[in-house]
C-alpha positions in Angstrom: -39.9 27.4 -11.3 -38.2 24.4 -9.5 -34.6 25.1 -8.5 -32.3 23.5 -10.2 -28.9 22.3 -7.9 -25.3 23.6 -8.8 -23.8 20.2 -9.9 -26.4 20.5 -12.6 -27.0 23.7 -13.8 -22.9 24.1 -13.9 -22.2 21.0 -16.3 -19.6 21.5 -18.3 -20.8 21.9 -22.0 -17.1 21.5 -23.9 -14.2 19.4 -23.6 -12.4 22.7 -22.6 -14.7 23.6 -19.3 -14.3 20.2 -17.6 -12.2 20.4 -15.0 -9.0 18.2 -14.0 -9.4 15.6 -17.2 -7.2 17.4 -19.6 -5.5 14.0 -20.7 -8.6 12.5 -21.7 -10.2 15.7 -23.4 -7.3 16.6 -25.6 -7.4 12.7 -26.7 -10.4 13.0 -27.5 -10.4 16.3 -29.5 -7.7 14.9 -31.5 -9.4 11.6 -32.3 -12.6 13.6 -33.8 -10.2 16.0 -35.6 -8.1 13.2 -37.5 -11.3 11.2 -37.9 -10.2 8.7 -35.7 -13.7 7.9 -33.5 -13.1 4.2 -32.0 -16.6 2.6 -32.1 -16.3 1.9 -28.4 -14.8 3.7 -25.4 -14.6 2.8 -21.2 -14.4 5.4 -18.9 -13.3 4.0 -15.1 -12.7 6.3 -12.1 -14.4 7.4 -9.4 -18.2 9.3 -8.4 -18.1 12.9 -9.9 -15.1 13.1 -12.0 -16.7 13.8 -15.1 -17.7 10.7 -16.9 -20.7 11.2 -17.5 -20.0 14.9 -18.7 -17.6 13.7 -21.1 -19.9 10.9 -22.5 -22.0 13.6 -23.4 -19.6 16.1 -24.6 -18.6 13.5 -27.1 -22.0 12.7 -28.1 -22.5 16.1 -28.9 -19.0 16.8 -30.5 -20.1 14.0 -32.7 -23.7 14.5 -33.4 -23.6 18.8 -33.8 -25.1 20.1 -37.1 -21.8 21.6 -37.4 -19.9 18.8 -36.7 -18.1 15.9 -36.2 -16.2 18.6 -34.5 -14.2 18.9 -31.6 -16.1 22.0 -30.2 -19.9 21.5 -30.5 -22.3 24.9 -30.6 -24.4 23.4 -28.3 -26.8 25.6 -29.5 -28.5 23.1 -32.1 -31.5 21.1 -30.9 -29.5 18.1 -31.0 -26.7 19.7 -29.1 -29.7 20.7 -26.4 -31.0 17.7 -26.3 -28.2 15.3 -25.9 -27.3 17.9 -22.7 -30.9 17.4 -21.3 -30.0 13.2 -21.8 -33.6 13.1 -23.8 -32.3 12.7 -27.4 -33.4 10.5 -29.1 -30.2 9.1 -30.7 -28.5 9.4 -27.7 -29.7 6.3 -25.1 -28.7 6.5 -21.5 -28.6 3.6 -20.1 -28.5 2.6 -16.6 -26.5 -0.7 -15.7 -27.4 -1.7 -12.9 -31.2 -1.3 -13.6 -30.5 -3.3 -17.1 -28.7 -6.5 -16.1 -30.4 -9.3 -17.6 -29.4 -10.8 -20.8 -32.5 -9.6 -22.6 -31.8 -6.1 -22.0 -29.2 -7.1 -23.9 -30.9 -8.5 -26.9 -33.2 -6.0 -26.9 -30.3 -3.8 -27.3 -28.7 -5.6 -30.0 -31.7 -5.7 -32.2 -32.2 -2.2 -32.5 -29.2 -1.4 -32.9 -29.2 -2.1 -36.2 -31.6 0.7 -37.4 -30.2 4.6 -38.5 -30.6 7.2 -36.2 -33.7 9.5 -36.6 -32.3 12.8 -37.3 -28.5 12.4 -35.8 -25.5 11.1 -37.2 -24.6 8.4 -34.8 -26.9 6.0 -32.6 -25.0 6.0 -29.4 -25.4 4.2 -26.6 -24.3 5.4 -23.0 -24.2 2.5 -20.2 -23.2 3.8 -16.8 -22.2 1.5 -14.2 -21.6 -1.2 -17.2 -19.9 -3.5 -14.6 -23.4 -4.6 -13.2 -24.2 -6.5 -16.3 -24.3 -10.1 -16.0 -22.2 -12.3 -17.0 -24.8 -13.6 -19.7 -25.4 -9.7 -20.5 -21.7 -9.0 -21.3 -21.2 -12.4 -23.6 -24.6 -11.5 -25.3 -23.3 -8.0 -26.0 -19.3 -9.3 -27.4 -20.0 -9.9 -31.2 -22.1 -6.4 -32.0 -19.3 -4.4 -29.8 -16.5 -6.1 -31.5 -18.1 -5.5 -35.2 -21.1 -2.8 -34.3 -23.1 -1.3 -37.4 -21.1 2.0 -38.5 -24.1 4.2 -37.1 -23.2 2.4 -33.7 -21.2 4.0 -31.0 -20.9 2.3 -27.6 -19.4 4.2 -24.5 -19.4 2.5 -21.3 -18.0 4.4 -17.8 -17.5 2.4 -14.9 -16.1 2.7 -11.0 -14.9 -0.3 -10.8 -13.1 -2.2 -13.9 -11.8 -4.6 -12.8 -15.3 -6.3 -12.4 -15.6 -6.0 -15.9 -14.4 -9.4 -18.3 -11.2 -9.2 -20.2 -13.4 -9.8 -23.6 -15.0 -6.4 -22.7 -11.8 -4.6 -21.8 -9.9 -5.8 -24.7 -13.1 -4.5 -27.4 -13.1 -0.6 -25.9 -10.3 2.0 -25.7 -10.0 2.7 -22.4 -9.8 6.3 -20.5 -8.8 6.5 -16.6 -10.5 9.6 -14.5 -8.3 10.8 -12.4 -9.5 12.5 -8.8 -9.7 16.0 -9.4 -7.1 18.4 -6.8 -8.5 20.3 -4.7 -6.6 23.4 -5.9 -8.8 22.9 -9.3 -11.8 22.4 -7.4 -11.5 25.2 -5.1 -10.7 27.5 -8.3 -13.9 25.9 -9.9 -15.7 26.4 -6.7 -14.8 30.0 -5.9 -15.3 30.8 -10.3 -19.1 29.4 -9.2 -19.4 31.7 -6.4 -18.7 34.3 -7.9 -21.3 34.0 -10.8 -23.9 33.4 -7.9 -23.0 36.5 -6.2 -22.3 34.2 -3.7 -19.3 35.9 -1.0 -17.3 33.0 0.0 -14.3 33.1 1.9 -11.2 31.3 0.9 -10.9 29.0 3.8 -14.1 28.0 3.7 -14.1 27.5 0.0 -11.2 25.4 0.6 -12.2 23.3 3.1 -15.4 22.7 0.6 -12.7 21.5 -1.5 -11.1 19.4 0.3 -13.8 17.8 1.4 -14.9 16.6 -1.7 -12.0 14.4 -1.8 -10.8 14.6 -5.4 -14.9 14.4 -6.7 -16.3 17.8 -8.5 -19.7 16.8 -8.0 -19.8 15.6 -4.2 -17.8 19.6 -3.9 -20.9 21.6 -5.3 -23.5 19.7 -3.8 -21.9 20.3 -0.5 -21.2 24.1 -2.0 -25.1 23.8 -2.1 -25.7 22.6 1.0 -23.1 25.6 2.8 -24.9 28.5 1.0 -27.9 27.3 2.4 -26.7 27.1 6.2 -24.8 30.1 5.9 -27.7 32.5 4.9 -26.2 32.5 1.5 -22.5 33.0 2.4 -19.5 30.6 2.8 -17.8 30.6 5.6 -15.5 28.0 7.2 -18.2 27.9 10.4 -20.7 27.0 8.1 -19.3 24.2 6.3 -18.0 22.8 9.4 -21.5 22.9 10.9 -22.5 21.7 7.3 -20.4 18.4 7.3 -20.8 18.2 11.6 -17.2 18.9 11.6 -15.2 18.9 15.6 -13.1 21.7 16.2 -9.5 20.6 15.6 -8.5 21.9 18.8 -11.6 19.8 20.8 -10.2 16.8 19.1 -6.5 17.5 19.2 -7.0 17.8 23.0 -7.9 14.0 22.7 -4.9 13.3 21.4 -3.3 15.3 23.3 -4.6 13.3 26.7 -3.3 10.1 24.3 0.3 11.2 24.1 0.4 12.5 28.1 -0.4 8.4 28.4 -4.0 9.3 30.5 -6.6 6.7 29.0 -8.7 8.3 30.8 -8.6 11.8 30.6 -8.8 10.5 26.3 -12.2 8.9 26.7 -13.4 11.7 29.0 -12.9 14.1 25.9 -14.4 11.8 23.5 -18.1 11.1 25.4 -18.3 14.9 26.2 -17.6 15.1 22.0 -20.4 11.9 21.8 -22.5 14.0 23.5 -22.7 17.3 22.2 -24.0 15.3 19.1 -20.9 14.2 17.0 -21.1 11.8 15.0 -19.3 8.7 16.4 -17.8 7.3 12.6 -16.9 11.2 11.8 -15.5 12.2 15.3 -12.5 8.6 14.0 -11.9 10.2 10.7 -11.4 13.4 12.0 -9.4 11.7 15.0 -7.3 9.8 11.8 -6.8 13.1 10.1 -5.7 14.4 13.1 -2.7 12.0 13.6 -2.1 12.0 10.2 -1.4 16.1 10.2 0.5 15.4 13.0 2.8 12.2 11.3 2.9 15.4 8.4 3.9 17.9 10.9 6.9 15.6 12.3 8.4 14.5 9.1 7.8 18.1 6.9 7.5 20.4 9.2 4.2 22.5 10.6 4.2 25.1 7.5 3.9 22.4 5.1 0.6 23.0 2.9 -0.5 19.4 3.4 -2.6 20.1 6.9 -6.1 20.1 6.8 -7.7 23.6 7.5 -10.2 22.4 10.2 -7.3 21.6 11.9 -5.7 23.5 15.2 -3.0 26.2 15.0 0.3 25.1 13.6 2.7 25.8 16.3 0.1 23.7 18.8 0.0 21.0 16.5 3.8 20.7 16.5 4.5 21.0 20.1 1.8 17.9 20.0 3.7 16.0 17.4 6.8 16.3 19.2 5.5 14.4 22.2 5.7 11.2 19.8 7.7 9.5 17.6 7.2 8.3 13.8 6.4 4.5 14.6 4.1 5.8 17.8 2.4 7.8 15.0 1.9 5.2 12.5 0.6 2.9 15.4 -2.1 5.1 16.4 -3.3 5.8 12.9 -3.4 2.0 12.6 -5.3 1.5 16.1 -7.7 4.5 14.8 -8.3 2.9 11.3 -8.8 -0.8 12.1 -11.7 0.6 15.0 -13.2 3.0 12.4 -13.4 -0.4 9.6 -15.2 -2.5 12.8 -17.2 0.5 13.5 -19.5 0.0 10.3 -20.7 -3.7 11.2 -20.9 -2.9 15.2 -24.1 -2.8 16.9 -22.6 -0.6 19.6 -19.3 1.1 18.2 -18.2 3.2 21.2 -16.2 0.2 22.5 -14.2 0.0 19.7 -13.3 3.6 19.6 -12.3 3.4 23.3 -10.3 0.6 23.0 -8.2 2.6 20.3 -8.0 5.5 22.6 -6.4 3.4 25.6 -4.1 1.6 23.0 -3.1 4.9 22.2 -2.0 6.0 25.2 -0.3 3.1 25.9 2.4 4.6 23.2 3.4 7.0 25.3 5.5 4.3 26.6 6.6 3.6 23.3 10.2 3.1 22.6 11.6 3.2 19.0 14.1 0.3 17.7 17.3 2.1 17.3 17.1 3.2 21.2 16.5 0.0 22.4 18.6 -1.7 20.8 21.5 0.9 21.5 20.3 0.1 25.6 20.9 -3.5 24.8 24.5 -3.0 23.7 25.5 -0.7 26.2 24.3 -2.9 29.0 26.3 -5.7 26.9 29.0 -3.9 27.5 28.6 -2.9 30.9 28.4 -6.7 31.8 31.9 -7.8 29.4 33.3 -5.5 31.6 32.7 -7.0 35.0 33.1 -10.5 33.5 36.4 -10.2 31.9 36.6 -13.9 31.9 34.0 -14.3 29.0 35.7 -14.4 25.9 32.2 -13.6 24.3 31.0 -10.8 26.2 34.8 -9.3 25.7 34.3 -9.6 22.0 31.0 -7.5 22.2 32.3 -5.0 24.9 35.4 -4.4 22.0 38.2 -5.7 24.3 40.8 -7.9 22.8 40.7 -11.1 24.4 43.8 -13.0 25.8 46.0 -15.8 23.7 44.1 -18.4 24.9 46.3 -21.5 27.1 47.6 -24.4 24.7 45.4 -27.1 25.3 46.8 -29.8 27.6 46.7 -33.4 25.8 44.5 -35.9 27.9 46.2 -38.0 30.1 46.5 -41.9 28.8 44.9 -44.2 30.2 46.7 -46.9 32.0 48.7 -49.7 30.2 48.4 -53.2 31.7 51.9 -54.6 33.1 54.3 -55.9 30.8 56.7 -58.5 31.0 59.6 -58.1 32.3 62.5 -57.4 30.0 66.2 -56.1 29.9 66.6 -52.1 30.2 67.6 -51.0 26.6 70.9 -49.4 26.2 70.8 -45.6 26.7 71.3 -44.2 23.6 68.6 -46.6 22.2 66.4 -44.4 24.8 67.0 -41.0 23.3 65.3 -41.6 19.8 61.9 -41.4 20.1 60.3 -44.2 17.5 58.0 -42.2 15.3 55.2 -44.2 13.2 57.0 -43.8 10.1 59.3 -45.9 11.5 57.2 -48.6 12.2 55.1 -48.4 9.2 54.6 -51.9 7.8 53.9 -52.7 4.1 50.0 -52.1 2.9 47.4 -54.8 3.5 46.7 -56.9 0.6 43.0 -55.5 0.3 44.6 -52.2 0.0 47.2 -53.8 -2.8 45.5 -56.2 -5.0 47.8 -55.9 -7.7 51.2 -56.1 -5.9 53.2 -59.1 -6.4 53.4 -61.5 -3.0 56.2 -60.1 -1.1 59.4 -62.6 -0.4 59.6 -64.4 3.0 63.0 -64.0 5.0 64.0 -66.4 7.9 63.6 -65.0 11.5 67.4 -64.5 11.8 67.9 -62.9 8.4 65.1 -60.2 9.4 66.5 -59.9 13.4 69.4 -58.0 11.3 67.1 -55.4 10.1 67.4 -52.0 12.5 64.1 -51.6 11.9 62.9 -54.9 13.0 65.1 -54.8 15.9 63.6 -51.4 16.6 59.7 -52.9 16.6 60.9 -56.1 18.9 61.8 -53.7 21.3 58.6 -51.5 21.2 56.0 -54.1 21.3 58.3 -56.5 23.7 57.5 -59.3 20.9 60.1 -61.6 18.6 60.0 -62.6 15.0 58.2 -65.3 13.5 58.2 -64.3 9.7 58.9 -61.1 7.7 58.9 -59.9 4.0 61.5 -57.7 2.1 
């Protein structure tokens, strides 16, 4: 009998066994229990989350002799066949395989007949976001008002592909990445009903690896039992996914924050060489540096280190060689080379150039210090220029009442005439410009009355006439009141 793979034969066959999704599953539930089924429903998240499951799940719940019901026998031919994805009643299709516009059509027109022996005639498109565009406008008027024997579910890894006349037709239900607590608990449940002994690192580490996807998890759980002669170890999956040690590559990092390019690349071609992988050997060189960013802001017993990692105490005596920023450049350097790596013809460059970037940062000096340098030496130089007002203002020191300001001297006068020497007390009071004021300029005036004319003797008898002549060594010719 052919073997069947654990990502299969462990599907879950309720809403209650699927793992990590319990917002969309108890939705669900109580939308078949009040009766209220939407004719259309999008599920979007990522590869191995359970869309697919839960498609069929609700197929079942809604198709089961016993149903509509929230907890289907799955013991009822329909219930067995819908699992298999050979019902009848229950079409699978692929999306990216069905594109065109008269897959479409084709579609459409039968969906107007009942279903054979089930309830509902559902209709399962995965990937729906490779449908053209002439595909998705075809399909808009039977998803918005399908036959009442028509149910449409659509799951998707990428929405936002899809046209707002779609999203706006379907209730829509987000996947989220399962933890890797769940999956190690799902994992080690699995394990154990496969008389399979696993350790707990290892089934961790299985865990973790599948980054948040159940699926990607047991068919690498599949892969382990195999190398490891039918046990789990943390050897074997490291061996499974061609794993470094985390001391090997910590010592690169190491050789990074000593500032020794070369000792760094020296480590990485004897890695190249014992068969690494040159892509993997730069994620596991950005986990790395992020465990050790982890280790320097929370601490080397947070639970947030990855397990193939080196021991704690090592990795914080590393992390204390750098700072934050010198950290955050690194992972930076070690992520833009890993993006160039997949469109390289010869990626070993690229990794190299990261590695002497990084240990450039050795060198690496964070703001605050610098700029606390710069004001000290500011300070420093106030005070052995005292004479800079500026430099005193920055060193703190209260500067001096600055000098009054000397008036410019006047520029020379040409001779005047000759003249009597006024009396002295005439010499004593200064003449101020009030004093010599004369009346405002008829453009400044318009509507003043024409001043009154005086004879040159009458206005001589004025003080302050008298008090001009003598100023601007000039007689009378005419004068106003």
């Amino acid at each position: 009998m052919a073997y069947t793979v654990l990502a299969r034969r462990y599907r879950s066959m309720t809403f209650d066994e699927v793992v990590g999704q319990e917002p969309v599953t108890r939705t669900l539930k109580s939308a078949i229990e009040q009766n209220r089924v939407a004719h259309a429903y999008l599920f979007c998240g990522t590869r191995g989350v359970g869309k697919t499951t839960v498609a069929r799940i609700l197929a079942r719940a809604l198709n089961c002799q016993k149903g509509p019901t929230p907890d289907p026998c799955g013991k009822c031919d329909i219930c067995q066949a819908i699992h298999r994805g050979d019902d009848v009643d229950v079409l699978e299709i692929d999306g990216a395989s069905n594109t065109s516009v008269e897959d479409v059509r084709v579609l459409r027109g039968n969906a107007h007949y009942h279903p054979a022996r089930a309830r509902f005639k559902i209709y399962y498109i995965d990937e729906v976001h490779m449908l053209s565009r002439s595909a998705f406008n075809a399909l808009l008027k039977t998803l918005e008002e399908p036959p009442e024997h028509v149910k449409f579910i659509f799951s998707t890894t990428e929405p936002e592909r899809l046209p707002a006349t779609i999203l706006s037709r379907c209730q829509r239900f987000d996947f989220r990445a399962v933890p890797t607590e769940r999956i190690a608990g799902h994992l080690a449940d699995i394990c154990r009903k496969e008389k399979v002994k696993a350790e707990p690192e290892g089934v961790l580490a299985i865990a973790r690896e599948g980054r948040g996807s159940v699926r990607d998890a047991l068919t690498l759980l599949d892969q382990v039992i195999a190398v490891g002669d039918g046990k789990v170890t943390l050897e074997a999956v490291r061996e499974t996914v061609g794993a470094v040690g985390g001391d090997q590559v910590l010592a690169v990092l190491s050789a990074c924050a000593d500032g020794q390019p070369g000792g760094a690349i020296t480590l990485f071609s004897e890695l190249l060489a014992a068969g690494a992988d040159l892509r993997s050997l730069l994620e596991q060189l950005m986990r790395q540096v992020r465990d050790l960013l982890v280790a320097k802001t929370c601490g080397s017993e947070a639970e947030l280190l990855d397990v193939f990692g080196p021991d704690r105490k090592r990795l914080e005596a590393e992390a204390a060689k750098l700072s934050v920023p010198a950290l955050v450049a690194a992972l930076g350097y070690l992520t833009e080379a890993h993006s160039r790596a997949r469109y390289a013809v010869d990626a070993r460059p690229l990794a190299e150039l990261a590695l002497v970037r990084m240990a450039s940062l050795a060198e690496m000096e964070v703001l605050p210090q610098v700029l606390a340098r710069l004001e000290s030496m500011e300070r420093l130089l106030a005070l052995a220029n005292p004479a800079s007002s500026r430099d005193r203002e920055v060193a703190g020191i209260p500067s001096r009442a600055p000098a009054p300001a000397r008036a410019p001297a006047p520029s020379p006068a040409p001779p005047a005439p000759s003249r009597p020497a006024p009396a002295a007390d005439e010499k004593k009071k200064p003449v101020t410009p009030a004093e010599i004021k004369g009346p405002a300029p008829d453009d400044q005036a318009p509507d003043a009355a024409p001043a009154k004319r005086k004879k040159p003797g009458e206005a001589m008898k004025d003080p302050l006439v008298q008090k001009t002549v003598r100023l601007f060594e000039g007689r009378v010719l005419n004068a106003g009141d």
